[in-house]
Every structure is written in structure tokens, then in C-alpha cells.
ROLOSE-65112 format. One line per field, with one value per residue (C-alpha): residue number from 0; x, y, z. Coordinates in steps of 0.2 Angstrom, whole numbers, m for minus. Example, Ala and Ser with C-alpha at 12.3 -4.5 7.8 and 13.67 -1.06 7.14 Angstrom:
2
marlo = (0, 1)
east = (62, 68)
north = (m22, m5)
up = (39, 36)
//
This chain:
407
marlo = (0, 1, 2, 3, 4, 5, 6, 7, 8, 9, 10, 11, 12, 13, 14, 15, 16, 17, 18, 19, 20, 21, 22, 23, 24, 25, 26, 27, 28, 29, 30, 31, 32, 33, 34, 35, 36, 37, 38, 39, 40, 41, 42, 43, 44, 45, 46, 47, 48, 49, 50, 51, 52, 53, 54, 55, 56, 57, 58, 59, 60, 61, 62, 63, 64, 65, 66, 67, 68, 69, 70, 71, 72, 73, 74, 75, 76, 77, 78, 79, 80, 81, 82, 83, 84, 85, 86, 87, 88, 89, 90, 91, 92, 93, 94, 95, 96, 97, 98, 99, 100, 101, 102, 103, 104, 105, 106, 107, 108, 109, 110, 111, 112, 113, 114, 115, 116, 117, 118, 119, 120, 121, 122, 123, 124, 125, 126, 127, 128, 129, 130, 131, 132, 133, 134, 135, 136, 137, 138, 139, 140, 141, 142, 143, 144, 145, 146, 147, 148, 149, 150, 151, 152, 153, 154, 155, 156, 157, 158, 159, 160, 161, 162, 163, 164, 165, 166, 167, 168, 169, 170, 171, 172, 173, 174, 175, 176, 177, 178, 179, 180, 181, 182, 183, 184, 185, 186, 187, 188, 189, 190, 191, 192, 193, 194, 195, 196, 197, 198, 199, 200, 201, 202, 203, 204, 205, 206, 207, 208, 209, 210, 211, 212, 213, 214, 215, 216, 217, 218, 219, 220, 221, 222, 223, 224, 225, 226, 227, 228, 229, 230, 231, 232, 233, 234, 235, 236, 237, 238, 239, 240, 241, 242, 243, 244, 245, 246, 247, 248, 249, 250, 251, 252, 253, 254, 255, 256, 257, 258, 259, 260, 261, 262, 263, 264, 265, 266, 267, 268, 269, 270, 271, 272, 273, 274, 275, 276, 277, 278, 279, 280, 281, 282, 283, 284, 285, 286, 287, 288, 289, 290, 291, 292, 293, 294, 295, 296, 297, 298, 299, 300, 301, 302, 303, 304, 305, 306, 307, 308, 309, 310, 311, 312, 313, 314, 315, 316, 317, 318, 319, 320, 321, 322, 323, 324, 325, 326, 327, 328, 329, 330, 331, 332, 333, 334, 335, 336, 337, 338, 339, 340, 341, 342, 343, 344, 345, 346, 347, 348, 349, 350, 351, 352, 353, 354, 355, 356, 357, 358, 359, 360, 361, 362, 363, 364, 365, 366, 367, 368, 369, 370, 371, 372, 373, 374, 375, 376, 377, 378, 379, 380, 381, 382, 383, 384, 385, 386, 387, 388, 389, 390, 391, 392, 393, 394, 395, 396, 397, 398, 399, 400, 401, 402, 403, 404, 405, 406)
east = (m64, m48, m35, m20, m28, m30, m11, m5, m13, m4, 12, 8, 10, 25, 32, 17, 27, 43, 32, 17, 15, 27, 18, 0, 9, 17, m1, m13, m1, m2, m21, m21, m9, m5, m13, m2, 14, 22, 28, 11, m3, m2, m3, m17, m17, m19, m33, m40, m45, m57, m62, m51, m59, m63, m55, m39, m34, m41, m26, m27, m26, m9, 0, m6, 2, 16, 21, 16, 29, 44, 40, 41, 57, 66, 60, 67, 83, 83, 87, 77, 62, 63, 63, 47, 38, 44, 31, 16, 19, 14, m3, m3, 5, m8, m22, m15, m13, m31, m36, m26, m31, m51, m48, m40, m58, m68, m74, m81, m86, m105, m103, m90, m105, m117, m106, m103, m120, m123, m118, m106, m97, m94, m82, m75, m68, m59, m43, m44, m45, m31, m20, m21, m17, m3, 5, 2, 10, 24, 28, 28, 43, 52, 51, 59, 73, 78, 75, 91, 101, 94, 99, 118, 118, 104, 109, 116, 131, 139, 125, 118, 100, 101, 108, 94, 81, 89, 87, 69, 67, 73, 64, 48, 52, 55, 47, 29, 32, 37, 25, 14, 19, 24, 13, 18, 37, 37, 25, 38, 52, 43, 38, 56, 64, 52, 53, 74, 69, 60, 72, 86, 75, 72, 89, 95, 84, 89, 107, 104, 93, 107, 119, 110, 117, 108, 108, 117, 104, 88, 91, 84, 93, 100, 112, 131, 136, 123, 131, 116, 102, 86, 74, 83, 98, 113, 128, 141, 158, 164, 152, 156, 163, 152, 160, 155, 142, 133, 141, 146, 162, 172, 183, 175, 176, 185, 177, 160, 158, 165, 152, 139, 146, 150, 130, 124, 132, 123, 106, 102, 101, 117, 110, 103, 108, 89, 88, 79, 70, 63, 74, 77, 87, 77, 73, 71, 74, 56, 63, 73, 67, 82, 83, 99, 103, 97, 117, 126, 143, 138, 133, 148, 158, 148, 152, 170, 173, 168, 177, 193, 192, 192, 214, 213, 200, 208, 225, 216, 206, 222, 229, 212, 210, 227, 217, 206, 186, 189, 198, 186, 172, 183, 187, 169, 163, 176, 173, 154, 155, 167, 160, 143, 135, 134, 125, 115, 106, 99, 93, 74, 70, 68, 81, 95, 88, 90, 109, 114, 110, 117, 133, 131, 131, 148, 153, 151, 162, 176, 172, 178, 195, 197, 200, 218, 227, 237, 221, 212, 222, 217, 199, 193, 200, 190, 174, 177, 179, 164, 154, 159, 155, 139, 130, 139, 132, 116, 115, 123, 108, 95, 104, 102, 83, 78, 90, 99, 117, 131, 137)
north = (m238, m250, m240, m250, m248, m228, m230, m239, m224, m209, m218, m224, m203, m202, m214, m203, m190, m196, m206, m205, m224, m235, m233, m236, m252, m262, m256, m263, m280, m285, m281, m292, m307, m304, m320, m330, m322, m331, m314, m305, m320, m319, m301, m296, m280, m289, m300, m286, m277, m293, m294, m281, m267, m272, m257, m256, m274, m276, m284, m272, m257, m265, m270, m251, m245, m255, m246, m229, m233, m241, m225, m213, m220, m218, m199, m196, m201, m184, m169, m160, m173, m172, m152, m154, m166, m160, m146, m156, m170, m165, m164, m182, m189, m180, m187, m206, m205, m201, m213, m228, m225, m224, m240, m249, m241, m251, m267, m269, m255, m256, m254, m239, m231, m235, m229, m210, m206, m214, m204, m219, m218, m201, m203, m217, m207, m197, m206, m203, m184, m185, m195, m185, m169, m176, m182, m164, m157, m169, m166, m148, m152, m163, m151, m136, m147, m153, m135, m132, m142, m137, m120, m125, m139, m139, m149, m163, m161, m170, m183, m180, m178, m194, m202, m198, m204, m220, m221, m213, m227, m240, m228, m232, m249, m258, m242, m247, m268, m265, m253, m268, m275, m262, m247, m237, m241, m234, m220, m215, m215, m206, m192, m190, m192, m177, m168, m167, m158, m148, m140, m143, m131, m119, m118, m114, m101, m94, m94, m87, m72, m68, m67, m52, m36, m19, m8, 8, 20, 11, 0, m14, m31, m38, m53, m50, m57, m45, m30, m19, m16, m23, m11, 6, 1, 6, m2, m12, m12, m25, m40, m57, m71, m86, m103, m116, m122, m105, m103, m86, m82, m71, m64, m51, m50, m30, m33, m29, m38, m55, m56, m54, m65, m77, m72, m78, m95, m99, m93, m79, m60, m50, m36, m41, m60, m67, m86, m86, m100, m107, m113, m103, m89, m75, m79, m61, m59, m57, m48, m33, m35, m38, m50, m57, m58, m40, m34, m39, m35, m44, m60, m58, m55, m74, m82, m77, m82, m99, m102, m97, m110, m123, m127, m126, m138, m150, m151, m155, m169, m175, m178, m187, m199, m207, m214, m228, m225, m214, m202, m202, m198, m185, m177, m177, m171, m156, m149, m152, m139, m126, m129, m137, m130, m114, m116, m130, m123, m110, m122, m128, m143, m152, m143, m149, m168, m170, m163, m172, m189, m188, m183, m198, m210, m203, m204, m221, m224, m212, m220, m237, m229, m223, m240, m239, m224, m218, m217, m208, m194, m190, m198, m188, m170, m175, m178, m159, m152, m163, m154, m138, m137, m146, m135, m119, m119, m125, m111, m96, m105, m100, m83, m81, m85, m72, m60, m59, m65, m52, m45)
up = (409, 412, 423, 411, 395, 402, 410, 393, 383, 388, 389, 372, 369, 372, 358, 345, 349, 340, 327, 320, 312, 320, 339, 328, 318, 333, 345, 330, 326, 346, 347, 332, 333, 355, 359, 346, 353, 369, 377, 376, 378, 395, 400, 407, 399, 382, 390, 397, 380, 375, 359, 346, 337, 319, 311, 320, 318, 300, 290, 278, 292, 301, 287, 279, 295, 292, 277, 282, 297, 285, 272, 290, 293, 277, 276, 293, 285, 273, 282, 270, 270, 290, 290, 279, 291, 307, 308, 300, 307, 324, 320, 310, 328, 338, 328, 326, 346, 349, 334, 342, 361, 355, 348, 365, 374, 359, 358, 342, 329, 335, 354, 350, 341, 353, 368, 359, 359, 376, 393, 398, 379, 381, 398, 388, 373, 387, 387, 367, 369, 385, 373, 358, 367, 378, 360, 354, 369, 370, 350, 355, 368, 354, 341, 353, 358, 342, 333, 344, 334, 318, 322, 325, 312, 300, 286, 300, 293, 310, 308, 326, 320, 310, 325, 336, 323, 324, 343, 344, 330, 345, 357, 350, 344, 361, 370, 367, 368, 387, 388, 387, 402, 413, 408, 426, 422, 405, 409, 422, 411, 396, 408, 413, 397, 390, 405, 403, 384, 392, 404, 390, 378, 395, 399, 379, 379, 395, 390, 373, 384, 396, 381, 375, 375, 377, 359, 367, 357, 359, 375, 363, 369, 354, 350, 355, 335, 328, 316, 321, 332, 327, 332, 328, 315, 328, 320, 328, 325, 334, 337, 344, 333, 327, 327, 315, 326, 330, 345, 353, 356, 367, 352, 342, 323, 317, 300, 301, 281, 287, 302, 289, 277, 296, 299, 281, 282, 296, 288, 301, 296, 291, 303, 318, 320, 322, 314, 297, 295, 276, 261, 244, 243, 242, 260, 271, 291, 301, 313, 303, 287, 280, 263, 265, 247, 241, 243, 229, 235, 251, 241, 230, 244, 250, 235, 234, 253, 252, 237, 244, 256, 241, 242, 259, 261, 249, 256, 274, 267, 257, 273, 280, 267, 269, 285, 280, 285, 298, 288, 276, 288, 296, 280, 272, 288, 287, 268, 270, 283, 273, 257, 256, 269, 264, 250, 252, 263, 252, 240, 239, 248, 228, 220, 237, 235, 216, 219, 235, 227, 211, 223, 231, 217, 212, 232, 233, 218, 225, 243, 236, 232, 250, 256, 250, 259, 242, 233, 247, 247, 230, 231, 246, 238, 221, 232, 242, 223, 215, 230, 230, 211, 210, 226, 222, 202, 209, 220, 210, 199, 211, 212, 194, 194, 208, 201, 213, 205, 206, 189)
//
């Protein structure tokens, strides 16, 4: 057993853990073509394997990796594709891990069989084991910190999730070539990189504890926003505010209906504040019970309250799109929040892909317009109105089908 092949293999988890097939593609392409390439011939890691195992460098194996990785990458891009994967995907990453590091301890396919069943092969399929449950565990530490953002920002509206899939893209790009020659380095920094997740998730969850407050019936400790108690029903009259980004503030909100309506928009329960997770909109809290479409007057009072925004929202974005680019980003970002948001995320994850493109084919006619300020200050509201109408009759569509529309 090679200490940097066994070194190079759990470090190589901690870029499984952010991709499934990119670390698999660029680990399989080196053990194939390494001693072709200048930068890697003469490392003594890449001499050190010997002769490649047959079925992780078959051409048709790297390239196929290949494209699983390139058809990785463009899903990540799709909030609603990415919220799809994120769970499974854990498992796919957990079992390429192991798959690839089994391959580093292999020679050839015959000795790898011969080695299993032998007392000396079973110590060598160690490593795989160790790799594939550090990936698993890693994952798990990805998947909680990011499921922080998701709760604040789940349809990326801001764009920070995209943003990050682009640097665990680099991450994992250039993270597992250095890891070729310094395994300890990258190790290091994999360990403390994951570790700082962790204590981010830990310290989340701790804050989001301590804001608790105790239900004055039951003793129960429910959220500050929450307009009653989850365990007994108590109702609050004056719960905390929500800002756009879930966050609690000190203010307190006198109209118990506009918390809920506040609640609903950020898909957690009109009662007791707990995040609801799914698509669809006959979704129901876990934690109360509560579906948080069954009142109509709640979900008319929903509709009406988004749409109220609409004027508002298109005189802002007026404004905005007299500024070239940046006032188009400013402004899209803006009436996304206020007027797609709300529904989208209600929408199954095939019904919100079919509507958000055929939004963008007439954004990117309307973007063009942008470019000079006049035209932007009527291009930018026609893309808040073209928004609002395409997600909110898609999702008073949904509504309709559940029977769960308002009369």
C-alpha cells in the first residue's frame, strides 16, 4: 500500500464531494495520458502507480467521464436541476470515490481480482472503503452548509449558489491536478476548507436555536416569526418580521395575516415558521401539519399581495434600466424577488423549467434593448410584467388543479 496513492485518495474526497464525475474524469485522463504530459511524467506519484488499471483508463471509460462531467456541470447551472441532484447525488459521489481510489491500488484487472480474495487484497481495498466514506461524510458537510442558502434564497435569485458552482467547478478543476503533486498540501487544505462548513453550519444552527422563544402555554421553544406554537396552537399576536432573505428582525409584524402571507413566500408554514421542504403546491408543514394552501382567504390574500407590488415594482426597475448592464442586473434581481419568487417556487420542478426558459428567450431580446438607457427604462418594466404574468398564471394553474384556487 503506497502512503501517496493512500494520501492522494482521501484528498481526492474532498473534490467527490463537490462533483461526482469531474474529480473521476481528470484522475482517469492522468492515469491514462500522465506520462505524455510534461507536468505530470515526472512525478513520482504518477510513476509510482505502474501500469494503469484497464477499466479505469479505457478510452471509452475517460471520455464517458468526460461527458457525465460536462452534463454534471450544466445541471448544476439549474436551480431546480441542482435541488434535484443535491440529495442523490451524495450517494453517486460516495460511490465514484471509492470506485476511482480502488482503481489507484490496482494494477491490472486480474491482479485486482486475485488481491480481493487474497488476505493482502483485502487490506488493499481499505483505502477504497476510507475514500468512499470520507466522500460520503464530506458531501454530508457540503449539503448542510449550502441547505443554509437554500433556505434564505432558494430559487438563487441573488445568484450566490450559481457562483459557488462555478468556483467548486475551479475547486475541483485545479484542486485535484495539485493534488498530484502535493497530496499533504491539498489534503491540508481540503481538511480546513470542509472543516470551516462545518463550524459555519454549527454556528447557523446555534444562532437559529438561541433565537428561539419559549411558547407561554406549553414551554415549547418555537421561532420568534412563528404565528403559533407548534406543539399546542397558542397564537402569537405579535411575531418578529422576516426580511426578504429569512432573516429575523427586531420589528414585530401587528398583522398576524401578513406574517403568514410574509411566512408563505419564504415556503415555511403559516403557523409555526418551520421550513417546508419539496415543490408543488399542495405542499404541508411536517412539523404542524399545516397545508399551506388549504385557506383560501390566506391564498387569496397571497395572490392579491404579490400582485400589488406589480406598479411599484415597475417604476423601480424603470429607474434601473436607465443604467446600462448594471441596472439591468439590479433591476432583474429586484422584481425576481418581489414578483417571481413567490410563485415559482411553488411550481414542480418540470412545470418551473418549461416557464423560466421560454422567459428567457423573450429576456434576451428585451436585454438587447437595455443597452440603450431610453429603451431600458421600458424594456426592464416589460420583462418585471412578462414575469409576473407567465409564473403567477402558471401557478394560480397549479392552484386550479389541486383545487386549491380561491373563488
Amino acid at each position: 500500500m503506497d502512503f501517496s496513492s493512500l494520501l492522494y485518495s482521501l484528498g481526492l474526497s474532498g473534490f467527490f464531494s463537490s462533483r461526482a464525475f469531474l474529480p473521476a474524469f481528470i484522475t482517469a485522463f492522468a492515469l491514462k495520458y500522465g506520462d505524455q504530459l510534461p507536468f505530470l511524467k515526472g512525478l513520482d506519484f504518477i510513476q509510482s502507480l505502474g501500469e494503469a488499471p484497464a477499466w479505469l483508463t479505457h478510452p471509452v471509460v475517460v471520455w464517458g467521464l468526460g461527458a457525465l462531467a460536462l452534463c454534471e456541470l450544466l445541471a448544476d447551472k439549474s436551480p431546480e436541476l441542482r435541488e434535484l441532484m443535491d440529495e442523490g447525488m451524495v450517494y453517486a459521489k460516495t460511490g465514484a470515490s471509492a470506485a476511482v481510489s480502488f482503481g489507484i491500488f490496482s494494477d491490472a484487472d486480474v491482479k485486482a481480482v486475485e488481491d480481493i480474495v487474497s488476505m493482502a487484497g483485502f487490506f488493499d481495498t481499505i483505502p477504497a472503503a476510507l475514500s468512499g466514506g470520507l466522500t460520503y461524510f464530506l458531501s454530508r458537510i457540503r449539503l448542510g452548509a449550502v441547505s443554509i442558502l437554500s433556505e434564505a434564497d432558494e430559487d438563487d435569485t441573488l445568484g450566490v449558489r450559481g457562483f459557488i458552482s462555478w468556483c467548486e467547478e475551479l475547486w475541483a478543476s485545479f484542486g485535484v491536478w495539485i493534488l498530484f503533486g502535493a497530496p499533504l498540501l491539498m489534503s491540508l487544505l481540503v481538511g480546513a476548507a470542509f472543516g470551516s462548513l462545518w463550524l459555519a453550519r454549527k454556528r447557523h444552527e446555534a444562532k437559529m436555536e438561541a433565537a428561539k422563544v419559549a411558547c407561554p402555554k406549553c414551554g415549547a421553544r418555537i421561532h420568534p416569526f412563528a404565528t403559533a406554537c407548534f406543539s399546542c396552537g397558542e397564537r402569537r399576536e405579535r411575531p418578529n418580521r422576516l426580511s426578504f432573505l429569512a432573516k429575523t428582525l427586531e420589528e414585530v409584524e401587528p398583522d398576524p395575516t401578513a406574517q403568514k402571507v410574509r411566512l408563505l413566500e419564504l415556503k415555511r408554514s403559516p403557523l409555526s415558521g418551520e421550513a417546508v421542504k419539496g415543490r408543488g403546491v399542495d405542499l404541508s408543514c411536517e412539523e404542524d401539519g399545516t397545508k399551506l394552501f388549504g385557506d383560501p382567504d390566506l391564498t387569496r390574500r397571497y395572490l392579491e399581495t404579490v400582485d400589488s407590488r406589480l406598479v411599484k415594482v415597475m417604476l423601480v426597475v424603470a429607474a434601473f434600466g436607465l443604467v446600462p448592464i448594471l441596472g439591468l442586473v439590479i433591476g432583474v434581481v429586484y422584481y425576481r424577488f418581489q414578483l417571481v419568487a413567490p410563485f415559482r417556487r411553488y411550481l414542480p420542478l418540470s412545470r418551473g423549467i418549461v416557464v423560466k426558459w421560454l422567459i428567457r428567450l423573450v429576456f434576451l431580446v428585451l436585454a438587447l434593448f437595455q443597452l440603450v438607457p431610453v429603451l431600458g427604462a421600458v424594456s426592464v418594466p416589460i420583462m418585471a410584467w412578462l414575469n409576473h404574468r407567465f409564473y403567477r398564471g402558471a401557478f394560480r394553474s397549479e392552484l386550479g388543479k389541486k383545487g386549491l384556487l380561491p373563488s
